[in-house]
C-alpha distance (Angstrom), angle and dihedral (degrees) to the residues before:
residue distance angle dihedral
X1 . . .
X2 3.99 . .
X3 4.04 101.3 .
X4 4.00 129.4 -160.8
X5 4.01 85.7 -69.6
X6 3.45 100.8 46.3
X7 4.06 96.6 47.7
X8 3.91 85.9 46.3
X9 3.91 89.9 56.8
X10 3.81 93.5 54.9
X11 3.46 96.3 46.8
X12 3.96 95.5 49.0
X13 3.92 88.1 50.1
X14 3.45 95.3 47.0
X15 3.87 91.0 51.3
X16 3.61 85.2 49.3
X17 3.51 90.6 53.2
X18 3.74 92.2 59.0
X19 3.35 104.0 -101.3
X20 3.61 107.2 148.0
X21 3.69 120.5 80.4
X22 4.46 86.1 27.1
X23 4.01 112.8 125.1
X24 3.67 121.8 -127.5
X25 3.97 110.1 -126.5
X26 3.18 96.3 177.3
X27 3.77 154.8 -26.9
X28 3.58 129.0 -135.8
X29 3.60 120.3 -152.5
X30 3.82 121.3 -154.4
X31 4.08 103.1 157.9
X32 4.32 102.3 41.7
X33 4.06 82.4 -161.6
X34 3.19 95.1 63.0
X35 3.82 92.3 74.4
X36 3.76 109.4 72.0
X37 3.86 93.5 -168.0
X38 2.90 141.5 36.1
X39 3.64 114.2 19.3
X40 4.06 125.5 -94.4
X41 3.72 93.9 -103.0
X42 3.68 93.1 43.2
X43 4.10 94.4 45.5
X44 3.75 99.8 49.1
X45 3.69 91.9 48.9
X46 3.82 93.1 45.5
X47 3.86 95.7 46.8
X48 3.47 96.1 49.0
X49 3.74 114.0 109.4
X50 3.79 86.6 14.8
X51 4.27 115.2 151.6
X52 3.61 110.9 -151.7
X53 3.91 105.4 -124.8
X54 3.52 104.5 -176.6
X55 3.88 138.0 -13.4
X56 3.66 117.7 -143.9
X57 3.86 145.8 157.4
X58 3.75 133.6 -117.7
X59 3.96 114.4 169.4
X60 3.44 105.7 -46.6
X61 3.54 100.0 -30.4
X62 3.66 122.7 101.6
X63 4.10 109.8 -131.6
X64 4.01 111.9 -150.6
X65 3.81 106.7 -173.4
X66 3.90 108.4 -159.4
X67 3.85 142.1 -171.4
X68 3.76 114.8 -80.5
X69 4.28 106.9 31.7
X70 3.52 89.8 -66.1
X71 3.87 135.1 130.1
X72 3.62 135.3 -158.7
X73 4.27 113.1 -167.8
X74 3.76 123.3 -169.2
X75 3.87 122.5 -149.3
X76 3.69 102.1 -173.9
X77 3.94 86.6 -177.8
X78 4.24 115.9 173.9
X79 3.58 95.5 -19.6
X80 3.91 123.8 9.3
X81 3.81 131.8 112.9
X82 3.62 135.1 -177.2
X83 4.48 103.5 -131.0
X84 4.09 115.4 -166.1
X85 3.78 100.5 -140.9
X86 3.84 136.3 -163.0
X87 4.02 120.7 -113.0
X88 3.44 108.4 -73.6
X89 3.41 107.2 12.1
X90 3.65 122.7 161.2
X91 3.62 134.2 -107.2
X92 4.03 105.5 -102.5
X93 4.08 111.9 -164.8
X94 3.90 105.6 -94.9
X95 3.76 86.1 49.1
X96 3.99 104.3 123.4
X97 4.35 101.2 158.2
X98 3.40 130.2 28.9
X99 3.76 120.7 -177.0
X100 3.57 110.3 -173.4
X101 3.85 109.4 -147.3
X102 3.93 136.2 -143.5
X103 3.26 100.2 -102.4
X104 3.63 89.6 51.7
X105 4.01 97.0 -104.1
X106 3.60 116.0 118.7
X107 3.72 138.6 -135.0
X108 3.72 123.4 -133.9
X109 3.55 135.4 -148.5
X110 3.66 112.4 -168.9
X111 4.11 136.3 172.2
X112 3.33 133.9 166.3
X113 3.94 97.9 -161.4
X114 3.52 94.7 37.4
X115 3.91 89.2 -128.3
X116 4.18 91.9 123.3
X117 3.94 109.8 108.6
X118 4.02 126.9 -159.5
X119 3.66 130.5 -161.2
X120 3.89 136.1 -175.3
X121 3.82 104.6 -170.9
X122 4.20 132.8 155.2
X123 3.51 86.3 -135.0
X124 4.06 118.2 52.3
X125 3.99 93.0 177.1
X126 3.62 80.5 63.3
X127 3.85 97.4 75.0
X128 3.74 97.7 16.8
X129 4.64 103.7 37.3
X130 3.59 84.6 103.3
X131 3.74 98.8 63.4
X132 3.54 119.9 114.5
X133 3.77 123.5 -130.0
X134 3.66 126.8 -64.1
X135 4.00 110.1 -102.4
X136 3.79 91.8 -145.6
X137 4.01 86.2 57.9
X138 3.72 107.8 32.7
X139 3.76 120.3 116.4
X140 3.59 107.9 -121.6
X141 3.73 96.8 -130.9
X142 3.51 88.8 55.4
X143 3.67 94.6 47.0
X144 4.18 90.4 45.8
X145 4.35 84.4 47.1
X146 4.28 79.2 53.9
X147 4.14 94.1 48.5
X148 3.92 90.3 49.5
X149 3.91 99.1 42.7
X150 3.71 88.3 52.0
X151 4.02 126.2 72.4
X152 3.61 97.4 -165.8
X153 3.87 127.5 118.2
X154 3.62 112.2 -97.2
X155 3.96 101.4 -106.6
X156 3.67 105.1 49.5
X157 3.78 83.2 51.7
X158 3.47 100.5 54.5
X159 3.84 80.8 48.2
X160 4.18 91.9 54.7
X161 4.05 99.3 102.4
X162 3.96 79.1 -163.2
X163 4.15 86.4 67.3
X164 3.45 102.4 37.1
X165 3.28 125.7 -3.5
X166 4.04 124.4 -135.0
X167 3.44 106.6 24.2
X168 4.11 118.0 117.7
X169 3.46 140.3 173.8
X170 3.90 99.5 -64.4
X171 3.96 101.1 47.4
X172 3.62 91.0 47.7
X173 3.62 98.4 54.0
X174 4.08 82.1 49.6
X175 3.88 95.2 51.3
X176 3.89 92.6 44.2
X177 3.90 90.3 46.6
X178 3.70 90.9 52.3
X179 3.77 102.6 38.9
X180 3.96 83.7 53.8
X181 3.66 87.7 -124.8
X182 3.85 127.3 142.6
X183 4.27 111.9 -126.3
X184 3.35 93.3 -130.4
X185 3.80 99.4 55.5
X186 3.37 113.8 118.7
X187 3.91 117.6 -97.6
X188 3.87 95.3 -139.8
X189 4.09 87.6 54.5
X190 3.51 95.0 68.6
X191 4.19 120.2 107.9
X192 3.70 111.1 -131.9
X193 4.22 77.1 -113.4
X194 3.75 87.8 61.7
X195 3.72 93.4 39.1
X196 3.59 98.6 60.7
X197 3.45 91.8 43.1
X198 3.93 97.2 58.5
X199 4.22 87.4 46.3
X200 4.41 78.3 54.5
X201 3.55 90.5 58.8
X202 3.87 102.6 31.9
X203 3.74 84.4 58.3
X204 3.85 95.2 35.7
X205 4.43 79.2 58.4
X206 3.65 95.0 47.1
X207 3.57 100.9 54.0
X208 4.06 97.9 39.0
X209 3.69 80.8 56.9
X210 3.97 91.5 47.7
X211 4.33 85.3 45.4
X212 3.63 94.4 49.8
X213 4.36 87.1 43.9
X214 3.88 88.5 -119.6
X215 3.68 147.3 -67.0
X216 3.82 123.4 -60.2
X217 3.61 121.4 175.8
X218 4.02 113.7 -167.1
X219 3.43 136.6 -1.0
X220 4.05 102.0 -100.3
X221 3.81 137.7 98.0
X222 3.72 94.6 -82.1
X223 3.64 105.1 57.3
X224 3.57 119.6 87.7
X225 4.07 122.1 -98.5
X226 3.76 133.9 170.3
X227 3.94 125.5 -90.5
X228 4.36 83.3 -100.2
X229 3.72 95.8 46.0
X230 3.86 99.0 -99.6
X231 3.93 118.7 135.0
X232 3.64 131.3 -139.4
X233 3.35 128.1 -97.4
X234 3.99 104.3 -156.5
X235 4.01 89.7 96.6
X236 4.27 89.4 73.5
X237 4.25 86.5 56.1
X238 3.81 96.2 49.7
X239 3.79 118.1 130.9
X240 3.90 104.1 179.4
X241 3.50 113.9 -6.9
X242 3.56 110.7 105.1
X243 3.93 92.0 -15.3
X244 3.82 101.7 119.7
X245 3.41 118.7 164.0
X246 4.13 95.9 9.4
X247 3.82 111.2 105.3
X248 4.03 124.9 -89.9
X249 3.81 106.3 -104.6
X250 3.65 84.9 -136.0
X251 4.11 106.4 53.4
X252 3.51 101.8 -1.6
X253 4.08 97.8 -115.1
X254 3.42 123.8 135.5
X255 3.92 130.6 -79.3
X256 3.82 102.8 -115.8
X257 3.53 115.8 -161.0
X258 4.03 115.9 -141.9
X259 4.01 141.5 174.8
X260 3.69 116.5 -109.7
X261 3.18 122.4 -179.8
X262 3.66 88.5 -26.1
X263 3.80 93.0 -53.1
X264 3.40 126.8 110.4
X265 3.65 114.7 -114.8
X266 3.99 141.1 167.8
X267 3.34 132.7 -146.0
X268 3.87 143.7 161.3
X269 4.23 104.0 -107.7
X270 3.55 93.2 -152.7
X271 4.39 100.4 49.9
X272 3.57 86.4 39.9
X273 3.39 114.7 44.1
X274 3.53 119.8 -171.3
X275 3.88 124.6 -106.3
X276 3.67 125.7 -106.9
């Protein structure tokens, strides 16, 4: 699934691409699911005419501020991406929304596993007012105050879009790794010296991934790519996420993958040794 990094990526490129300030003609809708609210009917009469104001990020959501109060938000969740297209171009199989643009280019919305959700709403705190902060932004004493009023393991916490929001499987496993931490320590054991050191390497994780324009594993539909077609780079600078068996760069012991939680996570036994 597209993390904090990923979602950041698309929306820099497709300010970059000029974006903002473009008019919506139209939008074609191909999978009716795919639009969480409001229905299809409703939604391509509603975004029609629509100029795209701003494009932001909060958590892994993808914020598209338009003409007119309204807002259109992206979830790309395991297997959506947002593809600039040429005039004209034609409808390829995972395609589920095309908006068709002013200057003729179009927008599409495509996903494999059909998993990707779209909403145009009035009210944006609506879907997203229970996020938790953004781990870029957060205060450290009020993310340490977080760690210690929780009782959780680390990892499924990090996971909790209600703590912090935009951190997944694959920048968690980073942070741990690097903040020599074990994922199932509990939060509330951390010192505040420890605590400010795991937001250092959470945030050190998040924007590698944003410098390297994400992670993409593979070369098929369901790995991520960038609105032009370009895939990340941040899978070459991995150190435990989905290394198992290769050597930790810092000791040289093996990457052991574990359950936690019911996720699948790596670590290195020796730099992060487990609770008692």
């Amino acid at each position: 699934m597209p993390e904090l990094p990923e979602v950041e990526t698309v929306v820099c490129e497709l300010r970059a691409a000029g974006l903002r300030g473009r008019q919506i003609l139209q939008a074609r809708i191909l999978w009716p699911k795919t639009l969480a609210e409001p229905s299809s009917a409703r939604f391509a009469r509603d975004i029609r005419g629509q100029t795209i104001r701003q494009l932001s990020r909060r958590g892994k959501f993808i914020v598209c501020e338009l003409s007119n109060r309204f807002t259109m938000l992206i979830h790309l969740r395991m297997t959506g991406h947002l593809e600039l297209c040429a005039p004209g171009t034609r409808i390829r199989r995972h395609d589920r929304v095309i908006f068709t643009l002013d200057d003729n280019r179009q927008l599409h919305f495509a996903d494999a596993r059909k998993f990707g959700r779209i909403w145009l709403v009035r009210d944006p705190e609506l879907v997203m007012g229970g996020l938790g902060p953004d781990p870029l932004t957060i205060m450290p004493r009020a993310f340490a105050a977080g760690l210690v009023a929780r009782k959780r393991q680390l990892k499924p916490l990090l996971l909790d879009q209600t703590f912090l929001a935009g951190i997944g499987n694959i920048y968690a496993d980073e942070a741990l790794w690097a903040a020599r931490l074990h994922p199932q320590r509990r939060a509330d054991s951390l010192t505040a010296v420890k605590a400010a050191g795991l937001l250092s390497t959470i945030r050190a994780a998040l924007r590698k991934g944003i410098r390297n324009l994400g992670t993409t594993f593979g070369n098929g539909n369901t790995h991520f790519v960038l609105p032009r077609g370009e895939r990340g780079r941040n899978q070459e600078q991995l150190h435990a996420y989905g290394q198992t068996g290769a050597p930790c760069p810092r000791c040289g012991t093996k990457i052991r993958r574990i359950l936690v939680g019911q996720r699948s996570t790596h670590i290195c036994p020796r730099c992060q040794r487990a609770p008692r």
